[in-house]
TIZAKE-910079 format. One record per residue (C-alpha): residue number from 1; residue in one letter; x, y, z. Coordinates in Angstrom, 2 decimals, decimal comma. Example, Ala and Ser with C-alpha at 12.3 -4.5 7.8 and 13.67 -1.06 7.14 Angstrom:
r nr 1; rest A; px 12,30; py -4,50; pz 7,80 .
r nr 2; rest S; px 13,67; py -1,06; pz 7,14 .
***
This chain:
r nr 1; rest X; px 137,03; py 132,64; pz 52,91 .
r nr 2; rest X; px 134,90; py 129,37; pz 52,59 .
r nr 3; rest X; px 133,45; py 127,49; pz 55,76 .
r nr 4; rest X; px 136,05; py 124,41; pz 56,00 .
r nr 5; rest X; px 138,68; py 127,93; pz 55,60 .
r nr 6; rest X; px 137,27; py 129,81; pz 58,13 .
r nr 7; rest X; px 136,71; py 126,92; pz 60,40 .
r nr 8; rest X; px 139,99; py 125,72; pz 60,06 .
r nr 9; rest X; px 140,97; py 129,37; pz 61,12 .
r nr 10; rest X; px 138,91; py 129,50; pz 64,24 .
r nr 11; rest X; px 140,31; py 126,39; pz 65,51 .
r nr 12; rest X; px 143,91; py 127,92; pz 65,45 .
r nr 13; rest X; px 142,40; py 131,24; pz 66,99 .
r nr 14; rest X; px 140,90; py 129,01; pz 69,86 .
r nr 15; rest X; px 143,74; py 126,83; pz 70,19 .
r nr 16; rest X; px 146,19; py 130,12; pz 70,50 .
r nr 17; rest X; px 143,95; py 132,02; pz 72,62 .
r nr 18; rest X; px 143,81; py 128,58; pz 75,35 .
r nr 19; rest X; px 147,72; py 129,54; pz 75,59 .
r nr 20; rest X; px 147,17; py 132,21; pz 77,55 .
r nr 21; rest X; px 144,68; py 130,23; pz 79,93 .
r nr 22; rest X; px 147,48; py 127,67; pz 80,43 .
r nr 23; rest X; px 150,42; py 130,27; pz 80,81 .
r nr 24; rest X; px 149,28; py 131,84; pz 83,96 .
r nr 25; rest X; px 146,95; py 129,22; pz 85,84 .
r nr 26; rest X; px 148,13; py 125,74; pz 84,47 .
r nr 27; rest X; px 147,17; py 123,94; pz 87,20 .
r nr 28; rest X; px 144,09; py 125,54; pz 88,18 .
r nr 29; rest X; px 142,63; py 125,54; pz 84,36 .
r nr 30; rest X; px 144,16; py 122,06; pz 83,47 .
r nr 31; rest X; px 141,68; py 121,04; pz 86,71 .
r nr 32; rest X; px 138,88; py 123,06; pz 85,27 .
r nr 33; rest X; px 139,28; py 121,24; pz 81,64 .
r nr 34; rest X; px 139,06; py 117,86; pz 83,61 .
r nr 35; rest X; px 135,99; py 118,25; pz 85,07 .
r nr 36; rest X; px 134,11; py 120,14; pz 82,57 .
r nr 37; rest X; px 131,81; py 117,42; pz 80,98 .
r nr 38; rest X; px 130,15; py 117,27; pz 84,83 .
r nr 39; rest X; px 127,60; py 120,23; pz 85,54 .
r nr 40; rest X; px 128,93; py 119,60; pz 89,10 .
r nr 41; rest X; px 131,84; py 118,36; pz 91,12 .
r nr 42; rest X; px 132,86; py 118,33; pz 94,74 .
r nr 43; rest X; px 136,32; py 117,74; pz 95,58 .
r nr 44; rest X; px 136,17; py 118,10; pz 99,32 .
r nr 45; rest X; px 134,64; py 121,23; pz 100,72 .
r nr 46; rest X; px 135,11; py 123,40; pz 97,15 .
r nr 47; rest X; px 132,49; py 122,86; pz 94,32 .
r nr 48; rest X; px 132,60; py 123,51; pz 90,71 .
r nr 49; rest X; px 129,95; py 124,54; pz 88,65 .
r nr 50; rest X; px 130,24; py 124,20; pz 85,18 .
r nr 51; rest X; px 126,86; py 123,07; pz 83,75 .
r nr 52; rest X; px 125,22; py 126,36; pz 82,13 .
r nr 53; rest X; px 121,73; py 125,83; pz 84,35 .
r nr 54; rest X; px 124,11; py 125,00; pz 87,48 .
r nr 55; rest X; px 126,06; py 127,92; pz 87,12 .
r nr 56; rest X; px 122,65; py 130,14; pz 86,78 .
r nr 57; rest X; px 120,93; py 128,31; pz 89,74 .
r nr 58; rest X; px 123,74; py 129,58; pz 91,62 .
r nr 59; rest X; px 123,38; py 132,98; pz 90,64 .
r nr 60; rest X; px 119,89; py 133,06; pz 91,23 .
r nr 61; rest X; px 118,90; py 131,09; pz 93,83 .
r nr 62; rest X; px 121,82; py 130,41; pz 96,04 .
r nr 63; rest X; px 122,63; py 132,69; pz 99,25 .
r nr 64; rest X; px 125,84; py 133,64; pz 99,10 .
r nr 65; rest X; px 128,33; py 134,75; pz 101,40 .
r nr 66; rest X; px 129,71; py 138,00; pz 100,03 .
r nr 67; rest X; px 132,15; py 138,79; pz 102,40 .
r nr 68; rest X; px 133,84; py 135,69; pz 103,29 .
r nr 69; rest X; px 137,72; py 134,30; pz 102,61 .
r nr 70; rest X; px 138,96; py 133,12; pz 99,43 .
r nr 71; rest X; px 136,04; py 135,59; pz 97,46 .
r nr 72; rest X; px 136,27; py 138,91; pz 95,45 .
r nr 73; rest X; px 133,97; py 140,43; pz 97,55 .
r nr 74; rest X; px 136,03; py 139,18; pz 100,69 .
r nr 75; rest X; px 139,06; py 140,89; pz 99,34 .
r nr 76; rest X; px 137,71; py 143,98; pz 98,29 .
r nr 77; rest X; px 136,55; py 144,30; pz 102,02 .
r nr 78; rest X; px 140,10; py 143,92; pz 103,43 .
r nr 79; rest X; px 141,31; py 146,12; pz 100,83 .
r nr 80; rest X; px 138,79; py 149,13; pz 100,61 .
r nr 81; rest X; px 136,77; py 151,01; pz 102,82 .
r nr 82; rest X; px 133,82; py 148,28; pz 102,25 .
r nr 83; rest X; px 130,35; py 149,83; pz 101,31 .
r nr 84; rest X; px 130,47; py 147,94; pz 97,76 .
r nr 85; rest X; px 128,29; py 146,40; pz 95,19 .
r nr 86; rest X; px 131,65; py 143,33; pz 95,67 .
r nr 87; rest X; px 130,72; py 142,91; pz 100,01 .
r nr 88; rest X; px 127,01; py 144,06; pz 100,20 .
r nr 89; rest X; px 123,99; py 142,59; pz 100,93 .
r nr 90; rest X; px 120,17; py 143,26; pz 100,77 .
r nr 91; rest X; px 118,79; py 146,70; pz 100,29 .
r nr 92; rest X; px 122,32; py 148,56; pz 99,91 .
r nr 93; rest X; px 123,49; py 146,12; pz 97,42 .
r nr 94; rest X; px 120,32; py 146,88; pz 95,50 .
r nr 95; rest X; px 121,04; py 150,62; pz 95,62 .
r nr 96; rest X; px 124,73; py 150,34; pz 95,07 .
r nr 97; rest X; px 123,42; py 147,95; pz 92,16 .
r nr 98; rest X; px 121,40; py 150,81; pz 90,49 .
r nr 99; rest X; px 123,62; py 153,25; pz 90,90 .
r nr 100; rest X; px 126,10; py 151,55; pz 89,30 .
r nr 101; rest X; px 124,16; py 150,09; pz 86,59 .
r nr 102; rest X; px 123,30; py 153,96; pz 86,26 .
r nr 103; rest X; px 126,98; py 154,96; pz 86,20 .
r nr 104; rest X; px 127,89; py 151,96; pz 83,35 .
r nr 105; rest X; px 124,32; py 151,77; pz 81,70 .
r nr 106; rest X; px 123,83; py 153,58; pz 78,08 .
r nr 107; rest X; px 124,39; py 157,03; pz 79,36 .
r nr 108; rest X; px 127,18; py 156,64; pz 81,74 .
r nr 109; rest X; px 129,21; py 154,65; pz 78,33 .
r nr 110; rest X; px 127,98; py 157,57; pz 76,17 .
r nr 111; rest X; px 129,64; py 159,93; pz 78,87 .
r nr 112; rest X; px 132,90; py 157,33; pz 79,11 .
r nr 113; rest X; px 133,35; py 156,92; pz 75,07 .
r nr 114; rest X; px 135,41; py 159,93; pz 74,52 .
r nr 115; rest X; px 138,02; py 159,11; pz 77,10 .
r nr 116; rest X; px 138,71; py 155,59; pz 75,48 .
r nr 117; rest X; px 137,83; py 157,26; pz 71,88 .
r nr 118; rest X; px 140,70; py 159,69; pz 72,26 .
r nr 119; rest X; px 143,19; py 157,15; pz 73,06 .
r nr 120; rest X; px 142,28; py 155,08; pz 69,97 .
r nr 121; rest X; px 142,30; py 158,56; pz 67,90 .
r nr 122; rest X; px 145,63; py 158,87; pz 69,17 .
r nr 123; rest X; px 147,38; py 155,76; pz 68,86 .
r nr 124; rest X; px 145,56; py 153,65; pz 66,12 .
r nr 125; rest X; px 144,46; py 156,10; pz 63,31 .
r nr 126; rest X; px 147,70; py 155,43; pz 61,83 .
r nr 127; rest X; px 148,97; py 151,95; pz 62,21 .
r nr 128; rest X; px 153,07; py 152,79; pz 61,41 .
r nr 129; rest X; px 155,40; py 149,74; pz 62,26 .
r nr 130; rest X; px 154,92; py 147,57; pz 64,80 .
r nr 131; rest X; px 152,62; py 148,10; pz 67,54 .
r nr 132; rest X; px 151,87; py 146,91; pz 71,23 .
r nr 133; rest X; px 147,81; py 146,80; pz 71,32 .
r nr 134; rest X; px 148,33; py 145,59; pz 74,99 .
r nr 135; rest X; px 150,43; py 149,08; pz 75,67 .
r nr 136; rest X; px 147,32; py 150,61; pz 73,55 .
r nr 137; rest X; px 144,86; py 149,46; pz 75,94 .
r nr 138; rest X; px 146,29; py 149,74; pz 79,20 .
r nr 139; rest X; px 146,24; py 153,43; pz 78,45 .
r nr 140; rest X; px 142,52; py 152,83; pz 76,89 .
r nr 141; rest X; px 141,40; py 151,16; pz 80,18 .
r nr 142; rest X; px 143,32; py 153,78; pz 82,49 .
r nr 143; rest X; px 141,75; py 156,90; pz 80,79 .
r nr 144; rest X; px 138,18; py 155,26; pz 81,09 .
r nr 145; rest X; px 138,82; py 154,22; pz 84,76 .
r nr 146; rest X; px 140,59; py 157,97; pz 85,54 .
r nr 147; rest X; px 136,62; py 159,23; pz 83,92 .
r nr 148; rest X; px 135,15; py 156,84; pz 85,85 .
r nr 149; rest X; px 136,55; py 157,31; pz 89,06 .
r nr 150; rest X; px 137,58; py 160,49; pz 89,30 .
r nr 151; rest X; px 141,46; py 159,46; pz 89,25 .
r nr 152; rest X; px 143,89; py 162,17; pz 88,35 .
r nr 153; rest X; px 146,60; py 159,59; pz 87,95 .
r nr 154; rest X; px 148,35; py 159,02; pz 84,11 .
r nr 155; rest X; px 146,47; py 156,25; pz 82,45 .
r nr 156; rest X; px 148,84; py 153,88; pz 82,03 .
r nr 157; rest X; px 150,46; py 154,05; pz 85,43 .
r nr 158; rest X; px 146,54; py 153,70; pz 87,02 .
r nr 159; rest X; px 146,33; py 150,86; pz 84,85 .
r nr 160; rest X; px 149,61; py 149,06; pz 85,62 .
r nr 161; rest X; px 148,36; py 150,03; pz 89,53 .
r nr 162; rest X; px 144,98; py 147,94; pz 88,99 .
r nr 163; rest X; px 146,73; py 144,91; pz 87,27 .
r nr 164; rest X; px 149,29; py 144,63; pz 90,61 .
r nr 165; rest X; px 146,60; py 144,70; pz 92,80 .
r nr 166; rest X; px 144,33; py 142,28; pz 90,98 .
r nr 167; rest X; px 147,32; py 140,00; pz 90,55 .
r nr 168; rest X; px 147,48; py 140,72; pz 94,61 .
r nr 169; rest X; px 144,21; py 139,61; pz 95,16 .
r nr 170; rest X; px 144,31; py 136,65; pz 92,80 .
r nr 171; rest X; px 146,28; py 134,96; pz 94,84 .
r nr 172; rest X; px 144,05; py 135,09; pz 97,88 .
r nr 173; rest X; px 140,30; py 134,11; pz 96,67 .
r nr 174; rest X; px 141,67; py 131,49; pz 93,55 .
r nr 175; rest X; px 142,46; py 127,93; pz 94,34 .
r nr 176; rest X; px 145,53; py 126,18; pz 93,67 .
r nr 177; rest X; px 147,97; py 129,69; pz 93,51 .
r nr 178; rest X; px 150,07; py 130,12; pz 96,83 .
r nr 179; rest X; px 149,11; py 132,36; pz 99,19 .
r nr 180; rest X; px 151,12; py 135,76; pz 99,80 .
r nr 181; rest X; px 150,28; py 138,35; pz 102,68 .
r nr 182; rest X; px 150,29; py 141,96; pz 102,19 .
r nr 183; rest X; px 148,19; py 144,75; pz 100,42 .
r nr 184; rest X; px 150,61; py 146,94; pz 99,04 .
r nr 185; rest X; px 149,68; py 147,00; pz 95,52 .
r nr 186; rest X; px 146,13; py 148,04; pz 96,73 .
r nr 187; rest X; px 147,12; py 150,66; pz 99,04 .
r nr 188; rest X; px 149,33; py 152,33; pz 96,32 .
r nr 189; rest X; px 145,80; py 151,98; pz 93,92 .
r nr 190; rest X; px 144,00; py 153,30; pz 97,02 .
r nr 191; rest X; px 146,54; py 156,47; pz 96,89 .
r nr 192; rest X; px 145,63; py 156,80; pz 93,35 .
r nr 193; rest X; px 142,08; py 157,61; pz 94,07 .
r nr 194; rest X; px 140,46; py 160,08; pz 95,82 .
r nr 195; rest X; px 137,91; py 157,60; pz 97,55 .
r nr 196; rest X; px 139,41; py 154,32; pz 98,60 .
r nr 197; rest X; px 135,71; py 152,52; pz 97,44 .
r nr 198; rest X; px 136,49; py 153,47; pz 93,97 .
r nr 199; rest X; px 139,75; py 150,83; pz 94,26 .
r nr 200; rest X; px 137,56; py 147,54; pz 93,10 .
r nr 201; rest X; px 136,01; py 149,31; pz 90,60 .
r nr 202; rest X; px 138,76; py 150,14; pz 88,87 .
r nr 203; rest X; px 140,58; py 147,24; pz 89,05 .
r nr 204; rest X; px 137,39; py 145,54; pz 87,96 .
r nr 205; rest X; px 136,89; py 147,61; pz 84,67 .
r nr 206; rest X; px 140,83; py 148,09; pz 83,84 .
r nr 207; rest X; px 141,65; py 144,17; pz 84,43 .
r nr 208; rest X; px 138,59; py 143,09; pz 82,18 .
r nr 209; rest X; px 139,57; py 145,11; pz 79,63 .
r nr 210; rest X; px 143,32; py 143,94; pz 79,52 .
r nr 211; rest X; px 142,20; py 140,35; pz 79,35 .
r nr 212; rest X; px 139,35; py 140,47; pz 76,66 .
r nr 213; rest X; px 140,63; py 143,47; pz 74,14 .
r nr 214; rest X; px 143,89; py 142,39; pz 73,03 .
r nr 215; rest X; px 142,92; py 138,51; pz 72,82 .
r nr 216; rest X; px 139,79; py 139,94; pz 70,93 .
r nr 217; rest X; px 142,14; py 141,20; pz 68,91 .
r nr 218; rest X; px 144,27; py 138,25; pz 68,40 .
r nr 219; rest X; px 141,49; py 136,66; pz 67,46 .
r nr 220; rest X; px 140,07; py 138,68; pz 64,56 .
r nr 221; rest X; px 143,94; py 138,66; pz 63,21 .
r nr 222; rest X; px 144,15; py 134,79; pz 63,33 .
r nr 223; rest X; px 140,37; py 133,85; pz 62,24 .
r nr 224; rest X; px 140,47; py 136,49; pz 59,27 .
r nr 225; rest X; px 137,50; py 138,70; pz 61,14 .
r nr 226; rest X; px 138,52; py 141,59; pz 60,33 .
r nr 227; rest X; px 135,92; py 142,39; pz 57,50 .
r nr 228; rest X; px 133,24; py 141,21; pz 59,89 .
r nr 229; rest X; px 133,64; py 144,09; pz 62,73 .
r nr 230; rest X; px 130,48; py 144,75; pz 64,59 .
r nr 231; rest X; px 128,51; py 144,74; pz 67,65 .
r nr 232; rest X; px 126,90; py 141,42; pz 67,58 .
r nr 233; rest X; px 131,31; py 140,05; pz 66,61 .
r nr 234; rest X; px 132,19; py 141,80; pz 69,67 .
r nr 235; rest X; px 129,33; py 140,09; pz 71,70 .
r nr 236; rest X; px 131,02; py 136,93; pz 70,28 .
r nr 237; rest X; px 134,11; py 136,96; pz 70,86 .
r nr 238; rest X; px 133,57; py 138,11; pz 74,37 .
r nr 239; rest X; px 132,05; py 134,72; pz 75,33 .
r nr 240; rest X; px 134,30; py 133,33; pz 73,16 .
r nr 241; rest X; px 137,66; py 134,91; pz 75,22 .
r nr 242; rest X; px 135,74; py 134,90; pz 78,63 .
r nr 243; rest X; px 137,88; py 137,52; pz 80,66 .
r nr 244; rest X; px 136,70; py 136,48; pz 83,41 .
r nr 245; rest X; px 136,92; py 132,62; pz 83,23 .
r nr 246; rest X; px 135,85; py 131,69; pz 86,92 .
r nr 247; rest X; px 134,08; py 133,28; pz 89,85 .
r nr 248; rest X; px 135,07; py 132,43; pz 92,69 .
r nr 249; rest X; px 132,16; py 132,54; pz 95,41 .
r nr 250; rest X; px 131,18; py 130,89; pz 98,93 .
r nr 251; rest X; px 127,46; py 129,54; pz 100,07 .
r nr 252; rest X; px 125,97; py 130,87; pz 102,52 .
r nr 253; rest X; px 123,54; py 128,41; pz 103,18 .
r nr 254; rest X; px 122,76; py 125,06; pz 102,35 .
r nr 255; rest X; px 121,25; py 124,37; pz 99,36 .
r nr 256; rest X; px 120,91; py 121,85; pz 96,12 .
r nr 257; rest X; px 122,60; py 122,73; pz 92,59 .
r nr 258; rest X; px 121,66; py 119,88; pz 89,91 .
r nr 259; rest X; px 120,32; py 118,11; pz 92,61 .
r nr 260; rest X; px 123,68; py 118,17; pz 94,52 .
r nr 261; rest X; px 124,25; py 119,09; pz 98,27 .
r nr 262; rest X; px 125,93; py 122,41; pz 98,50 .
r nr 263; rest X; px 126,76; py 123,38; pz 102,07 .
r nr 264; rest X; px 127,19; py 126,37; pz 104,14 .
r nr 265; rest X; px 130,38; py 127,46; pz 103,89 .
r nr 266; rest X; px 131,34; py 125,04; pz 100,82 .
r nr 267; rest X; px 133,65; py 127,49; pz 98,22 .
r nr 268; rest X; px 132,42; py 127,83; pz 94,69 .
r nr 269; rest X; px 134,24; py 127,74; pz 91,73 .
r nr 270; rest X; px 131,83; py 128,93; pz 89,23 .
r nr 271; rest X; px 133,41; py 128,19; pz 85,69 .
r nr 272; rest X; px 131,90; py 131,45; pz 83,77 .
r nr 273; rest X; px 134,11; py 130,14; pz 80,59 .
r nr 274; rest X; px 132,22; py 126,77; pz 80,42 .
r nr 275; rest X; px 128,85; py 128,39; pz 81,41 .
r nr 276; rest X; px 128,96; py 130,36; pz 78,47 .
r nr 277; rest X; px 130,83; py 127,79; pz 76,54 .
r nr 278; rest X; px 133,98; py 129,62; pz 75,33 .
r nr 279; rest X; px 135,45; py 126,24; pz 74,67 .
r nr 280; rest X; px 133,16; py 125,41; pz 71,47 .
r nr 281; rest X; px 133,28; py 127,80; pz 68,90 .
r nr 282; rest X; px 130,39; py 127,12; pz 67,60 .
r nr 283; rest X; px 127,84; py 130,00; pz 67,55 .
r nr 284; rest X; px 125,84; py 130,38; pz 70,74 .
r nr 285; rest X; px 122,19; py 132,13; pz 71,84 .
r nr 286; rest X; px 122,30; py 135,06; pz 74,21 .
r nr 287; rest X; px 122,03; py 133,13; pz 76,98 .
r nr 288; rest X; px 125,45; py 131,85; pz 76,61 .
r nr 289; rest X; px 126,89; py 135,24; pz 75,66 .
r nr 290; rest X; px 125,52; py 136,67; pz 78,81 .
r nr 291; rest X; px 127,06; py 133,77; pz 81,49 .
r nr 292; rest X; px 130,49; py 135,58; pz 80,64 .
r nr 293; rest X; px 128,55; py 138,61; pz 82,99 .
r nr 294; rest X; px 127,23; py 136,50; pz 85,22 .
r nr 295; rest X; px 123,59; py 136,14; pz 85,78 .
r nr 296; rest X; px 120,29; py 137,43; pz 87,74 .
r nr 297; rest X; px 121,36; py 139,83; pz 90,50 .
r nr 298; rest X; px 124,58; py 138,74; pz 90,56 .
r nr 299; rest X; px 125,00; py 140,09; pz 86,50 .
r nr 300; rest X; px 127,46; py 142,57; pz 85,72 .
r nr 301; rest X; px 126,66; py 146,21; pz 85,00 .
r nr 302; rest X; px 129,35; py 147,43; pz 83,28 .
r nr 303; rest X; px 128,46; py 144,71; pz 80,34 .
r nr 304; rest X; px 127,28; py 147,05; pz 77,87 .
r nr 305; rest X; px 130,15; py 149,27; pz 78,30 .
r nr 306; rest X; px 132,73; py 146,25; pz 77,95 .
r nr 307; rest X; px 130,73; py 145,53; pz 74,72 .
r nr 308; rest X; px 130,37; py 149,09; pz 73,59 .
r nr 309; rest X; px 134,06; py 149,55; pz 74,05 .
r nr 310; rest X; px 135,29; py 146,09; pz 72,27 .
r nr 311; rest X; px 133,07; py 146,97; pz 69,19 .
r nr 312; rest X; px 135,30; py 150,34; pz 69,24 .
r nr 313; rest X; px 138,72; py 148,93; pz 69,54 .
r nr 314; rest X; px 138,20; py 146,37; pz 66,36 .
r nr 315; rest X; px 136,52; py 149,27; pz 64,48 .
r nr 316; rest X; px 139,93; py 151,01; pz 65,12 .
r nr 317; rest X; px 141,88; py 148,34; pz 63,99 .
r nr 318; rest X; px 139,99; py 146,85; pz 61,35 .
r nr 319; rest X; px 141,00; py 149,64; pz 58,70 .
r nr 320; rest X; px 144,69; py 148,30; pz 59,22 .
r nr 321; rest X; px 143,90; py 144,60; pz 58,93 .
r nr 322; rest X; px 146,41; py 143,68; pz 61,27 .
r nr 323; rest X; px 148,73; py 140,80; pz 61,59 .
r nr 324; rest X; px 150,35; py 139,08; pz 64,90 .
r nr 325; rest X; px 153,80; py 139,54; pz 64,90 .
r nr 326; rest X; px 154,67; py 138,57; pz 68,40 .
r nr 327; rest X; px 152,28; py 137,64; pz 71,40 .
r nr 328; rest X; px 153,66; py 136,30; pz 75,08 .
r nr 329; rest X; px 150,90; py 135,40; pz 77,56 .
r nr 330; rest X; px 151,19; py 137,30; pz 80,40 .
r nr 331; rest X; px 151,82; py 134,43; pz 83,32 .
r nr 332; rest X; px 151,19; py 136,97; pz 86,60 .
r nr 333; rest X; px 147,86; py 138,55; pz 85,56 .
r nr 334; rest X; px 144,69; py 137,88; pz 88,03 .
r nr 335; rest X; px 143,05; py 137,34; pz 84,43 .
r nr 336; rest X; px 143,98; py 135,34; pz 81,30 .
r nr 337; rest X; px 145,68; py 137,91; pz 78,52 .
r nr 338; rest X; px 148,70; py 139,05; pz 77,11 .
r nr 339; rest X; px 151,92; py 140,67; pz 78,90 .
r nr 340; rest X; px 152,43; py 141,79; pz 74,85 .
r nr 341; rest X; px 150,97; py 141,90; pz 71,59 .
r nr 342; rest X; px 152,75; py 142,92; pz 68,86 .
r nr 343; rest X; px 150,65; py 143,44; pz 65,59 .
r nr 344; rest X; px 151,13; py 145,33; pz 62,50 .
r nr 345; rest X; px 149,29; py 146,64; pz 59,04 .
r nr 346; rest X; px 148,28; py 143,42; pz 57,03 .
***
């Protein structure tokens, strides 16, 4: 394929993959698209950060409020028994920090790959008719999530359990989606596991990986990637897809981003998608690739694994060179992705 071909490609893989964006958030995203050529914008008492060193300085610099309404760590304190990396602060979110990082670092994935390799053993070594890769990797992310937390429940019914209670939780800590009362999709997750703690982890690792793998996917089928499988692709296309598009944080002090008066208790809508610029597809530096993870202490740990386990998946597939026969955006998820994704041997 020639560079006007292939660019002609990726502009029909981007335009595509925005679908799903727009299917399940319109408002909220159509907002974010608005406002994106400003680092910063305050529209009463939330802020958005968009600009790449705004979004950092926040990361790094700016107190935040862990535990406070309308955040993820808020939620996963009404929801869990608290003690987590999500609602800490100081020296035990340090230590839960390196434990975790611990848990997901090289080792802990090395220990994980087998759970998630099985699966795509299983259900991709022979591509036969037409296939659901989002059925493929709910059971993908529920096996690694069952390994990782000690879960004894099948992997697709953990899975389908994390995507109810993210979906849940959504609608208290993002703006612009109406508010609903209630935790029952989090107490049937928390009945799942055999420590309630382990809930936002797994809903953390199992939603991720339902956003970014099938729409990493979709991708490769659309853009004609699939001769180009590899580690530093799957790096790519995860800033490119952004699974998790915004994070939604509070200040906990007052402060300055690009120059800009942020004050205590002022909501922040930190667009991780424009940080990392997922709407260019023009090649990026790591720096980019890494605002998809967040940044500083506030970085994600599990980053290699979601890498490690991306690069895995499109291995799988790539044999089959596989073709999009169907694809509906899922419109309830807590994340962008697909409710379905039918593909089949190109």
């Amino acid at each position: 394929m020639n560079g006007p071909d292939r660019a002609r490609t990726h502009r029909r893989a981007r335009r595509l993959d925005r679908r799903v964006y727009l299917a399940g958030h319109p408002v909220l995203f159509a907002l974010l698209a608005a406002t994106r050529r400003r680092p910063v914008t305050r529209i009463g008492r939330t802020v958005l950060v968009h600009g790449p060193d705004a979004y950092r300085d926040v990361l790094t610099r700016v107190p935040l409020d862990r535990t406070a309404d309308g955040t993820t760590g808020g939620a996963a304190a009404r929801r869990t028994e608290g003690g987590l990396l999500f609602d800490q602060d100081g020296g035990d979110h340090r230590a839960a920090r390196r434990d975790l990082t611990e848990l997901l670092g090289t080792r802990g994935t090395e220990r994980l790959r087998p759970h998630w390799q099985a699966v795509l053993d299983r259900r991709l070594t022979e591509l036969t008719g037409t296939v659901d890769l989002v059925d493929v990797v709910a059971e993908l992310a529920g096996a690694t999530a069952a390994a990782l937390t000690g879960g004894t429940a099948p992997p697709r019914e953990l899975a389908a359990a994390c995507a109810d209670a993210a979906a849940e939780a959504a609608r208290e800590h993002l703006p612009g989606l109406p508010r609903r009362t209630g935790h029952a999709a989090a107490d049937r997750l928390n009945s799942m596991l055999p420590h309630g703690r382990d809930a936002m982890l797994a809903v953390a690792a199992v939603n991720t990986t339902l956003a970014a793998l099938p729409r990493a996917a979709a991708w490769c089928a659309r853009a004609g990637l699939w001769d180009a499988i590899s580690p530093e692709l799957a790096v790519e296309l995860l800033r490119l897809t952004a699974p998790s598009p915004i994070l939604p944080r509070v200040a906990g002090a007052d402060a300055t981003v690009d120059g800009r008066p942020v004050r205590r208790g002022d909501r922040l809508v930190l667009v991780a998608r424009h940080a990392a610029g997922a709407h260019r597809t023009a090649p990026a530096g790591p720096q980019a690739a890494q605002a998809v993870f967040g940044a500083g202490p506030h970085a994600c740990p599990g980053a290699g694994l979601a890498r490690a386990q991306l690069t895995d998946f499109l291995t799988a597939l790539a044999p089959h060179r596989p073709v999009v026969v169907r694809a509906a955006a899922d419109r309830r998820s807590a994340l962008p992705g697909y409710a379905s994704l039918l593909v089949r041997k190109g």
